[in-house]
PATIRO-519707 format. One line per 4 residues: number of its first residue (from 1); their letters; for each residue x, y, z of C-alpha. Coordinates in steps of 0.2 Angstrom, whole numbers, padded with zeros to 4 digits. Layout:
NUM> a> X/Y/Z  ...
end
This chain:
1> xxxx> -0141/0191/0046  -0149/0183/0061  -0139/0182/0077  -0132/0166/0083
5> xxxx> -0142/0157/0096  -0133/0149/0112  -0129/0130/0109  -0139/0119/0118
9> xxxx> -0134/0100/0121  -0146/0092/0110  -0137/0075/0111  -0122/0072/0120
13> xxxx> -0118/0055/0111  -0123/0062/0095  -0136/0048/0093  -0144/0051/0076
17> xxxx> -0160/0042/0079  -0167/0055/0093  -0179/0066/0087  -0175/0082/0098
21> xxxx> -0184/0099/0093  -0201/0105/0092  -0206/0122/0082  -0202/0135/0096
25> xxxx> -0218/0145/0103  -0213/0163/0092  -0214/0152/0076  -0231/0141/0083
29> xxxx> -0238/0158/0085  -0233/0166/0068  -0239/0151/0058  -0256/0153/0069
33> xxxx> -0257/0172/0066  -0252/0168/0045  -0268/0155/0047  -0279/0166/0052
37> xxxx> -0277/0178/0036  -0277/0163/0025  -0292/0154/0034  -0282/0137/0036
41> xxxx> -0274/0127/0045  -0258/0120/0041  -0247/0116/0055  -0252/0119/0072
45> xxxx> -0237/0108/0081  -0225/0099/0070  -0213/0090/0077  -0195/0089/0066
49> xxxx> -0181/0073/0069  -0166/0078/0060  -0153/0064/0055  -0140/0065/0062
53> xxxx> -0138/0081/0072  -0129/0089/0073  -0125/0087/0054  -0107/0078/0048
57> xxxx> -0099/0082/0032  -0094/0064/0026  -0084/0064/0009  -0084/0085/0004
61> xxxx> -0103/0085/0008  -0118/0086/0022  -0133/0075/0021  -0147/0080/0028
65> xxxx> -0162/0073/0033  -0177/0077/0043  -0195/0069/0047  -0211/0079/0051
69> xxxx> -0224/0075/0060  -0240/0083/0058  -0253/0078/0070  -0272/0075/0068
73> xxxx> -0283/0090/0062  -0269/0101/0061  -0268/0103/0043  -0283/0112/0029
77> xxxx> -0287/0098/0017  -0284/0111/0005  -0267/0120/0009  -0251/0117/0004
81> xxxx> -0236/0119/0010  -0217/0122/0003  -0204/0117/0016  -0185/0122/0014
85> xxxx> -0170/0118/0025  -0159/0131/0025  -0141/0130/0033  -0135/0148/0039
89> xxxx> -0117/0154/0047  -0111/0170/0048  -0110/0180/0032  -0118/0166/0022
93> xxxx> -0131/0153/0020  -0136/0137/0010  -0154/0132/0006  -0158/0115/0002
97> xxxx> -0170/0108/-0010  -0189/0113/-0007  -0203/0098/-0001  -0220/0100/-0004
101> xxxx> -0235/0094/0009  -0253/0096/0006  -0269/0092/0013  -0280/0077/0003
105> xxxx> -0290/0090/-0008  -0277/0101/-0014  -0271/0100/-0030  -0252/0098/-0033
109> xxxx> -0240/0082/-0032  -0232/0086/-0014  -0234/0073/0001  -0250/0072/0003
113> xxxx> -0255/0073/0024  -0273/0069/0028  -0281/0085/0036  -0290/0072/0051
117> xxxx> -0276/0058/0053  -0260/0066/0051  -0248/0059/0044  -0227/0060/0042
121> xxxx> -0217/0067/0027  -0198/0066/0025  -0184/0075/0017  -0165/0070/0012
125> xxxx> -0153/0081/0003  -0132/0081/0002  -0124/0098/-0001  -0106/0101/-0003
129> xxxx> -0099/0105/0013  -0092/0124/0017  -0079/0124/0031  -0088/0139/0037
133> xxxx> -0102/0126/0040  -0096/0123/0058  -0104/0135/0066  -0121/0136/0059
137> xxxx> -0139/0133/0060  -0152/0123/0051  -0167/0130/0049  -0185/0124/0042
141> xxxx> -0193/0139/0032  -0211/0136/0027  -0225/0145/0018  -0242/0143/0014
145> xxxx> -0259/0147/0005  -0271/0142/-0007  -0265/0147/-0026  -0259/0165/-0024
149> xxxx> -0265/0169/-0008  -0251/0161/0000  -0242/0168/0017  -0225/0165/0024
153> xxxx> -0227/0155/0040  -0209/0157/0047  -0196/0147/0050  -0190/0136/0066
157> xxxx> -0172/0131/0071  -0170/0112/0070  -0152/0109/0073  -0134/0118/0078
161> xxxx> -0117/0115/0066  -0111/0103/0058  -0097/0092/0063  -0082/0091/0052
165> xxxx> -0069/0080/0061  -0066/0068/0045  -0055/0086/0041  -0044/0082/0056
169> xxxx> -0037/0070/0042  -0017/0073/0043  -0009/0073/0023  0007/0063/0028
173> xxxx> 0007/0052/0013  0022/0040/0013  0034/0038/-0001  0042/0020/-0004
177> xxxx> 0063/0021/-0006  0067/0009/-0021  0078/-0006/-0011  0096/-0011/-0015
181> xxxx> 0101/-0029/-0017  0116/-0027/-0009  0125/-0043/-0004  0141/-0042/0005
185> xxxx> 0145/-0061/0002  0140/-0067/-0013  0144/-0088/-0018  0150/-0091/-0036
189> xxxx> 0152/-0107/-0043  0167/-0113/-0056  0163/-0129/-0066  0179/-0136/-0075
193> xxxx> 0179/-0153/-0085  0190/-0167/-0089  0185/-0179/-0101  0191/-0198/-0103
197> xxxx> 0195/-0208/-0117  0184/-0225/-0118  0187/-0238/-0103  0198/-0225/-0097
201> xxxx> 0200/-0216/-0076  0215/-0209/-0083  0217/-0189/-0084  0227/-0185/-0101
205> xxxx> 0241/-0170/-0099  0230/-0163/-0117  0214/-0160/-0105  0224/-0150/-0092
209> xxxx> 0227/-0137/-0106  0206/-0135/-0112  0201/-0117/-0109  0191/-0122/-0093
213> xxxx> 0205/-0131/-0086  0214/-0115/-0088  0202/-0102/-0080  0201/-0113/-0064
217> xxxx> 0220/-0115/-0063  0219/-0097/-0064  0203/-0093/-0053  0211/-0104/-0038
221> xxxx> 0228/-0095/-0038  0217/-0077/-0037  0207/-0084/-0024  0223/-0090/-0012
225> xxxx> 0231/-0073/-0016  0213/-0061/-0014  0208/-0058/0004  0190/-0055/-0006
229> xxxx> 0189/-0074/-0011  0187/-0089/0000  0186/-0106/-0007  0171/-0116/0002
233> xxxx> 0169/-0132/-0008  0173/-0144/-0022  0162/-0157/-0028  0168/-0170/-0040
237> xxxx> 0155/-0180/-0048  0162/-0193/-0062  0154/-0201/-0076  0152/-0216/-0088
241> xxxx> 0144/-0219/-0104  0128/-0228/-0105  0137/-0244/-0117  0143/-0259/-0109
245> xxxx> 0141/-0268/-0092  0132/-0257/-0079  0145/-0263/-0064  0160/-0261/-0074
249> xxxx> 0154/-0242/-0078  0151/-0240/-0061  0168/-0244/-0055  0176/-0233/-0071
253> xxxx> 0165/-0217/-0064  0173/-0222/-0046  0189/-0221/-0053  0186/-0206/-0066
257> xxxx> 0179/-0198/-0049  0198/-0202/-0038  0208/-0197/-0052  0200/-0181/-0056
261> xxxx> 0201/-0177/-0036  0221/-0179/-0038  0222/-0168/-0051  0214/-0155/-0042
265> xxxx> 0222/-0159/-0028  0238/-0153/-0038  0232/-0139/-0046  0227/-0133/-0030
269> xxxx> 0245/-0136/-0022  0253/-0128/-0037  0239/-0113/-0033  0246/-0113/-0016
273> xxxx> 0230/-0114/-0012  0229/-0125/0004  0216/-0135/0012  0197/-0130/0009
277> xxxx> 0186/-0126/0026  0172/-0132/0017  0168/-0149/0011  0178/-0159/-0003
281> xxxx> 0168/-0171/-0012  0172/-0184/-0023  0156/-0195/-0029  0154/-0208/-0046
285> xxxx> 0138/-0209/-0054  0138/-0223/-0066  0130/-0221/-0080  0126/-0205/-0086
289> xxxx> 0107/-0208/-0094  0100/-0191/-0091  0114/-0184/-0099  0113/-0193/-0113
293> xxxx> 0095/-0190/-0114  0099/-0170/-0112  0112/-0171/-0126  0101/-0181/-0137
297> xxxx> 0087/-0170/-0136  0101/-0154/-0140  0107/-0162/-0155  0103/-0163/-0175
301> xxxx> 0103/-0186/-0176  0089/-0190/-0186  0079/-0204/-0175  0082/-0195/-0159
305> xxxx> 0062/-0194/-0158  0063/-0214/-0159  0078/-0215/-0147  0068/-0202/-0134
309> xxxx> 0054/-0215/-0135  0065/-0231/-0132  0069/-0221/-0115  0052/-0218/-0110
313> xxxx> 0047/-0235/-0115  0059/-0247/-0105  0068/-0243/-0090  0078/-0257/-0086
317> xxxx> 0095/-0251/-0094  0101/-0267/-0104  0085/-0267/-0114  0087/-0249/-0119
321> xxxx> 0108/-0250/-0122  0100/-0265/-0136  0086/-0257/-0144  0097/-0240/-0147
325> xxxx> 0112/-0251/-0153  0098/-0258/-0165  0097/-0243/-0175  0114/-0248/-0182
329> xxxx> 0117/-0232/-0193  0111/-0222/-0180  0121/-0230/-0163  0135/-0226/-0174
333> xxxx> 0130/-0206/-0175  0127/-0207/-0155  0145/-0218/-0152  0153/-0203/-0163
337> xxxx> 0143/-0187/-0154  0136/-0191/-0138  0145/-0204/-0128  0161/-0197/-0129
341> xxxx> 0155/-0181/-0119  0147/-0192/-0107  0163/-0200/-0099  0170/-0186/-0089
345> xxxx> 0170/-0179/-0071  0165/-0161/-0066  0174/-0153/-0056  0163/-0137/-0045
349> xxxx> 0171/-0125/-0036  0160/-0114/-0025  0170/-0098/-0017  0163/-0084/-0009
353> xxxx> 0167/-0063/-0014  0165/-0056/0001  0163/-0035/-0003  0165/-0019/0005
357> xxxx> 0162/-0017/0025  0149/-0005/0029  0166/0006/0033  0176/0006/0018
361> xxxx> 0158/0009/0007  0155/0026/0016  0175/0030/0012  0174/0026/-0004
365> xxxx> 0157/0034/-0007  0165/0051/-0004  0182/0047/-0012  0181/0035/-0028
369> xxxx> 0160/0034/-0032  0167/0026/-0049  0173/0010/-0040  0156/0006/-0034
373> xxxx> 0143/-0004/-0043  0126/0000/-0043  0120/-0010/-0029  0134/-0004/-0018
377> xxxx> 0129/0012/-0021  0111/0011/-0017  0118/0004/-0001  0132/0014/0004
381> xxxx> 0121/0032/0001  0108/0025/0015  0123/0023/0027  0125/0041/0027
385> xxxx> 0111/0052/0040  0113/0068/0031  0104/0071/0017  0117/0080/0006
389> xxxx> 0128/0064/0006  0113/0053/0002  0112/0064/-0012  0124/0066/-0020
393> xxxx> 0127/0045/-0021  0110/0042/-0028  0113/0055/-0040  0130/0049/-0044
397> xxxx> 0119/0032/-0048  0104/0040/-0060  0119/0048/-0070  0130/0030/-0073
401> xxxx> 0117/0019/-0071  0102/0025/-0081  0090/0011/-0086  0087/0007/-0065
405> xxxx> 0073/0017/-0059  0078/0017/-0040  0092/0029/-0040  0079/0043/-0047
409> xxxx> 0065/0037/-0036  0076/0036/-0021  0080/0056/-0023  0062/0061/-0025
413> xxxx> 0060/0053/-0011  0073/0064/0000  0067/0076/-0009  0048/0074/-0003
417> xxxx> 0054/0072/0014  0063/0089/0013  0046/0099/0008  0052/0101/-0011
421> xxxx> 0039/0097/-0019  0039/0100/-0035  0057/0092/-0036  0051/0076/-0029
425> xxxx> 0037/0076/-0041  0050/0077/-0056  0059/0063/-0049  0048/0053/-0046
429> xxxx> 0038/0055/-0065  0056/0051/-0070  0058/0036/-0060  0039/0029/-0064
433> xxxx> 0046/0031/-0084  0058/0019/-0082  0051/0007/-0075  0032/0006/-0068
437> xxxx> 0030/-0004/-0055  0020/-0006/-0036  0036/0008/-0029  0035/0019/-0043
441> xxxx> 0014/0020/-0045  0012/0023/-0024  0026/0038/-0026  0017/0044/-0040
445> xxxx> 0001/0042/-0034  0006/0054/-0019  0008/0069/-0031  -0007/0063/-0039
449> xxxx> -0019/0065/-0023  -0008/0082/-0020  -0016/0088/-0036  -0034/0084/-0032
453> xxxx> -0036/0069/-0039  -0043/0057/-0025  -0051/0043/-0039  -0034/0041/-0048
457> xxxx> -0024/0041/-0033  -0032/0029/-0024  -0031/0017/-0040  -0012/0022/-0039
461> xxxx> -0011/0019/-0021  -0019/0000/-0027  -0006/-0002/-0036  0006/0000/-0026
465> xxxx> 0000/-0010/-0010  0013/-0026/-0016  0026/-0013/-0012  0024/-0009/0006
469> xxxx> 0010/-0006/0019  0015/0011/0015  0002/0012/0002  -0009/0005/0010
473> xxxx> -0007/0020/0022  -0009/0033/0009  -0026/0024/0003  -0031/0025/0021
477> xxxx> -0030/0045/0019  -0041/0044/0003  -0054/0032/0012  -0056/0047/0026
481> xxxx> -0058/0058/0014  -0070/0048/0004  -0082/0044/0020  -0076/0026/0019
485> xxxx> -0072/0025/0038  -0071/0005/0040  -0057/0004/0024  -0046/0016/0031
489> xxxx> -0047/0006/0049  -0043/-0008/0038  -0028/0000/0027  -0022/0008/0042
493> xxxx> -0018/-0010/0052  -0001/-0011/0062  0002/0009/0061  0000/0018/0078
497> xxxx> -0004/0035/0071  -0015/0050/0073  -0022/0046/0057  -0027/0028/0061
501> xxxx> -0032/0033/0077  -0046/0046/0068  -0053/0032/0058  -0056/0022/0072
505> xxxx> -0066/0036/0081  -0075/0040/0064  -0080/0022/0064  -0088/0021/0081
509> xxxx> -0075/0014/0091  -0068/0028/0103  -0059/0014/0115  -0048/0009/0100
513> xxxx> -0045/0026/0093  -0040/0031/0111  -0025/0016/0112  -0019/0020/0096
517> xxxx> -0014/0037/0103  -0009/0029/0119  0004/0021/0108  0008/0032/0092
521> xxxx> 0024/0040/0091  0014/0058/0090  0003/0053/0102  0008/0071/0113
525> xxxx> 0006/0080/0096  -0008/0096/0094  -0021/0085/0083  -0020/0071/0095
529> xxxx> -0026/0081/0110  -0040/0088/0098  -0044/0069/0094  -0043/0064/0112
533> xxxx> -0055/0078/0117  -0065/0075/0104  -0066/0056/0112  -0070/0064/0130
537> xxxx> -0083/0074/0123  -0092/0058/0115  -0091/0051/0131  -0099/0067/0143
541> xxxx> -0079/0071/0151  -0079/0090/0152  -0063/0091/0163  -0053/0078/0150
545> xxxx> -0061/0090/0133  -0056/0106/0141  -0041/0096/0146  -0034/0090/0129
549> xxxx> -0041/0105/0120  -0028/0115/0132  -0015/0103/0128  -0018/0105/0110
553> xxxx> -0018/0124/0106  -0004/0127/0117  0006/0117/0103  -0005/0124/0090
557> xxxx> -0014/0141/0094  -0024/0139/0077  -0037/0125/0086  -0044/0136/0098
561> xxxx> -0053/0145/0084  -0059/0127/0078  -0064/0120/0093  -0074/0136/0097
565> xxxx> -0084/0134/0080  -0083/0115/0084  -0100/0105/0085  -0092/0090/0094
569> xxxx> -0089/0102/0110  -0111/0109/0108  -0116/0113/0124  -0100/0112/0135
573> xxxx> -0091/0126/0142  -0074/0126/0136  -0060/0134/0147  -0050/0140/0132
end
């Protein structure tokens, strides 16, 4: 194992386009004395760019790629040469795929470098990345010869570690909680209906006793006795049958309209009901053609295909009232079926049921969970702050209500928040069986990317972006991971977060990653030092990096054995 040498500042701003080392003057001279036994010349003084240096691991690997140049008349027309990268760290090493060069005679089907001109020859591989690749060194190792008589020629160091802040990446996936639809006032509406004889605004005592009549009796004596139930408006519309004189129908749906008003009026004193805060409406409509259209297309009459036409075709009113009563056998099906449930009035009732205060839901959800219905539930477990409670209401809810996913997402989602792991993961499988949907494919998805699986998460993750930015999070954490810097700056818009802040910096934009930090909520936390030294040392600041990187291992001792393998610090002298 060869010793480490002492980091040099190649590039403080990690400019990959700088070409920065030449063969060091031991390797010259040993590549000199291995041409004089061989009786070439192969490389007298090549000259090595390495892109970038020092080396990033970008999605789970290292590209590498080096240029050489080989000046005039320094290489035998004749030799050829196998170069190998090879990146070394203590107690290991990787050696990248060989390159050929040549001179022009030499037979083989490596880069061919004209002995008198020179020339260039290039090089790119991607290896998997080794954590223990931090603290390394890339070497070039060459040999040389003519057939068999070939000679090792060395090897020369061309770059110091590689730099793996992608890895800085925090796994703090977010889980969606399923929503209630909780409505403390909900508005019903009541619809009863009186219907008149022909010619007719007067109510007979027989309609008072129809079923519907009944019910809203009934309904408006509950609601003047149930603090829960408010009355907020009637609407009385009346109606006439299309037959007959429009203005006379008219004034017979204004009078169906007053009449049916002082029967509710009645009914509502008998309730006890008193007057409504709301409005109370009383409108006649005339001729009810659209209804009789509606009921005509509902029913079994033979030329009700004709009769539809007759409506589309003429729209003044005494024209189509002729052509139906045409159809003599018919119009007598229509007088007998249809215009009798046209001459009515409609009476709405809107009320509202106003349910449990936030106070009486947290009562009852520790004393009576049976009286509560699903939506209550969801509702009154997220009033409680500890998670034992919460519990115990949502489970309540998976038991009773077991076709609604949201109860068994809702714990797996406690559940992942307490570090349970694999309970959360059960819960939320459960949750994603019932129903799959945008919620139930990010939660899953987070189990998934647990597991290893970046590909099917991040389609997961997709999936779930309808749900909340909160996926949209998570597939930031996959795009770090995946090299795809500018997507997770992207899917990482409107949080404030160390994570969002490291994709800012690994797209190139240090000012912004810095003011996300200036302005996320673990802004003081160990890794966001790291990051803001990590910023400082992009920019040449000494004092800030040994700064922060104080500031971060006093929170988390473990990153002062990082940042001393760390190529982003190359060069500096850290005060740690």
């Amino acid at each position: 194992m060869r010793p480490y040498v002492n980091f040099v500042p190649l590039n403080k701003n990690h400019n990959p386009s700088i070409m920065f080392l030449r063969n060091s003057r031991t390797t010259i001279t040993a590549i000199a004395a291995a041409l004089i036994v061989t009786s070439c010349s192969l490389f007298d003084d090549v000259t090595y760019s390495v892109t970038p240096s020092p080396l990033e691991a970008h999605g789970d690997s290292v590209r590498v790629s080096i240029t050489g140049a080989v000046p005039e008349k320094s290489i035998n027309k004749s030799a050829i040469a196998d170069v190998t990268p090879v990146i070394r760290w203590e107690g290991g090493e990787k050696a990248l795929k060989t390159v050929t060069v040549q001179g022009e005679k030499a037979a083989g089907n490596g880069i061919v470098i004209n002995s008198k001109s020179g020339g260039n020859f290039t090089y790119s591989d991607v290896v998997a990345y080794d954590p223990m690749m931090m603290k390394s060194e890339l070497f070039i190792a060459a040999s040389a010869g003519k057939g068999t008589n070939r000679k090792e020629l060395g090897e020369a160091k061309v770059a110091d570690g590689v730099i793996a802040t992608p890895y800085l990446v925090q796994i703090d996936h977010k889980a969606i909680m399923a929503q209630d639809a909780f409505q403390r006032i909900i508005t019903e509406r009541s619809t009863a209906t009186i219907n008149y004889l022909v010619n007719s605004p007067q109510v007979r005592a027989s309609e008072l006793k129809d079923i519907d009549m009944k019910e809203w009796d009934a309904l408006l004596k509950d609601i003047a006795n149930n603090e829960r139930l408010a009355a907020k408006a009637i609407d009385i519309e009346a109606y006439a049958s299309p037959e007959g004189e429009v203005d006379r129908n008219d004034k017979l749906a204004d009078g169906r309209a007053k009449s049916a008003k002082q029967t509710t009026d009645g009914i509502m004193k008998k309730a006890k009901l008193g007057d409504i805060d709301g409005s109370y409406l009383e409108k006649g409509n005339g001729e009810d053609w659209k209804g009789f259209r509606t009921l005509m297309e509902a029913s079994d009459i033979e030329d009700k295909a004709l009769i539809i036409r007759i409506l589309e075709t003429y729209s003044d009113v005494n024209e189509r009232e002729k052509e139906i009563k045409n159809l003599s056998k018919t119009y007598t099906e229509i007088a007998e079926d249809i215009l009798p449930k046209l001459r009515r009035a409609e009476m709405v009732l809107s009320y509202d049921v106003i349910g449990y205060s936030d106070e009486e839901l947290i009562e009852l959800s520790k004393s009576n969970l049976d009286s509560l219905k699903l939506e209550e539930l969801l509702y009154a477990a997220e009033l409680h702050s500890d998670d034992a409670t919460k519990l115990s209401v949502y489970k309540h809810a998976e038991a009773r209500f077991t076709d609604d996913y949201r109860a068994a997402n809702n714990i797996g989602g406690i559940y992942y928040m307490q570090g349970k792991m694999a309970d959360a993961s059960a819960q939320f499988t459960k949750a994603s069986n019932i129903e799959k949907n945008a919620t139930t494919s990010n939660n899953t998805g987070i189990m998934v990317h647990r597991n290893g699986d970046r590909k099917k998460a991040a389609e997961m993750f997709r999936e779930g972006m309808s749900a909340g930015t909160e996926a949209a999070y998570n597939l930031g954490i996959v795009n770090i991971q995946d090299g795809d810097y500018g997507s997770a700056v992207s899917n990482y818009k409107g949080y404030d977060s160390v994570n969002s802040a490291l994709a800012a910096l690994l797209n190139g934009d240090a000012a912004s990653a810095s003011n996300i930090l200036d302005r996320a909520e673990e802004g003081d936390s160990a890794v966001a030092h790291y990051i803001r030294a990590i910023i400082a040392a992009r920019g040449s600041d000494a004092a800030s990096v040994n700064s922060h990187l104080q500031m971060a291992i006093s929170k988390d001792p473990s990153l002062k054995d990082r940042a001393m393998k760390d190529a982003e610090f190359l060069g500096m002298t850290l005060s740690l």
